[in-house]
C-alpha positions in Angstrom: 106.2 113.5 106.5 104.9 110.9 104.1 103.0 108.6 104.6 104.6 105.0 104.2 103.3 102.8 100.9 102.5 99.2 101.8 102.7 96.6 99.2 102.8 92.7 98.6 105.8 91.3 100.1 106.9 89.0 96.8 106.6 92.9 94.9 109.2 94.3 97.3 111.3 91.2 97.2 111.3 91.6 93.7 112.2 94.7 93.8 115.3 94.6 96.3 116.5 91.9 93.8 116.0 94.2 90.7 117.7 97.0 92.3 120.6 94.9 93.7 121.1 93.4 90.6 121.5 96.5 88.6 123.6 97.9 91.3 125.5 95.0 92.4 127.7 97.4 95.1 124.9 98.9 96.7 125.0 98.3 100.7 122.1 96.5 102.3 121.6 99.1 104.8 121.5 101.6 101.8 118.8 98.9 100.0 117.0 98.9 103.8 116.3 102.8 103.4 115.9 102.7 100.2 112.9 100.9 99.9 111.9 101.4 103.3 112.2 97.6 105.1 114.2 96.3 107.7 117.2 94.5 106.8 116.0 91.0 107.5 113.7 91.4 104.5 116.8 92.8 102.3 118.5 89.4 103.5 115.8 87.4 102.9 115.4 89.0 99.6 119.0 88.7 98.5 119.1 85.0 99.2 116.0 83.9 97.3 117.8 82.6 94.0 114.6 84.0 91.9 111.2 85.5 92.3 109.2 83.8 94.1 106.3 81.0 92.0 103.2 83.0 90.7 99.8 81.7 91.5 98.7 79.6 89.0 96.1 81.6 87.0 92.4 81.4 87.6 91.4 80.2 84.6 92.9 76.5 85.5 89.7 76.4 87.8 87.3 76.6 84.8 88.7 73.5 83.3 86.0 71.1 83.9 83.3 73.5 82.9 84.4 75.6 80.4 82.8 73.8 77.4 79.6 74.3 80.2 79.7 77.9 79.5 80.4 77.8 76.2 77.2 75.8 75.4 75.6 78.9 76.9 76.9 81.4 75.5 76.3 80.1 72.3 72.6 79.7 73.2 72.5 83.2 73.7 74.0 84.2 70.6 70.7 84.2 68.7 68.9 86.0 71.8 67.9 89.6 71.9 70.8 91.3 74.4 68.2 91.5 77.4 67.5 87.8 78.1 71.1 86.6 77.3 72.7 84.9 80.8 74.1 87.2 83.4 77.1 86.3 85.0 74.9 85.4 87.8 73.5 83.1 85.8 75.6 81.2 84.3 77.1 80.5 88.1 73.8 79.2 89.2 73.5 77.1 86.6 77.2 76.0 87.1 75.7 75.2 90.8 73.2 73.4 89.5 73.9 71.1 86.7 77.5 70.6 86.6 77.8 70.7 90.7 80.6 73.1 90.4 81.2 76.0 93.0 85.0 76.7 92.9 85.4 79.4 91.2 84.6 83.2 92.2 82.3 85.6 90.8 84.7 87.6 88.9 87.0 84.6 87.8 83.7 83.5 85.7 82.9 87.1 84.7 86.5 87.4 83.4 86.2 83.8 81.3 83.1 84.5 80.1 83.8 88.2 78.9 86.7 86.7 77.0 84.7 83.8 75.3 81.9 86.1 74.4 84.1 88.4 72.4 85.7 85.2 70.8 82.5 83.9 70.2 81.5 86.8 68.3 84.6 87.0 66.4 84.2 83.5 65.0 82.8 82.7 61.4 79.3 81.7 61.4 79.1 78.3 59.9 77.4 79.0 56.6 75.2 76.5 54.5 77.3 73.7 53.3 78.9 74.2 49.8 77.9 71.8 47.2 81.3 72.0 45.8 
């Protein structure tokens, strides 16, 4: 026998409403088996007029300090690789001197693996022209 798949309830909700849209004649008890729930969660499904609100995502924390980490990466970005911040890091000194402690470990990692690759891709400001 196999062995029953549990997922996040919004998935399967989305799911059930995918399916019944596509096959609009499809019985609820058939829906029920099919994707293995009882039929008060096919009910439920089919009533909800569209999928349910996504969290907001995580980089809306990082607001206040994101220019914060950006001053930081960009004092590393004349540093040998070995004493540029850690993620760690840059969390304690979010801690520290901006007060800041709502966001997780890897919502920061994620941010500042994206700005560190953006960073890099930027144009160094040369010398100003004389032109």
């Amino acid at each position: 026998m196999e062995t029953p798949v549990y997922r996040e309830r919004d998935w399967i909700l989305d799911r059930i409403r995918e399916d019944h849209r596509l096959r609009p004649d499809t019985p609820p008890q058939q829906l029920a088996m099919r994707h293995r729930v009882s039929l008060a969660i096919v009910a439920e499904a089919l009533s909800l007029p569209s999928p349910a609100r996504r969290r907001p995502p995580r980089t809306l924390l990082l607001e206040p300090v994101k220019d914060a980490i950006d001053r930081m990466l960009l004092q590393d970005l004349g540093t040998p690789p070995g004493s540029r911040h850690t993620i760690s890091r840059v969390i304690e000194r979010l801690r520290t001197e901006e007060d800041f402690t709502a966001a997780s470990y890897s919502t920061v990692r994620d941010h500042v693996r994206a700005r560190r690759i953006a960073l890099a891709q930027e144009p160094e400001p040369g010398p100003p022209s004389d032109g």
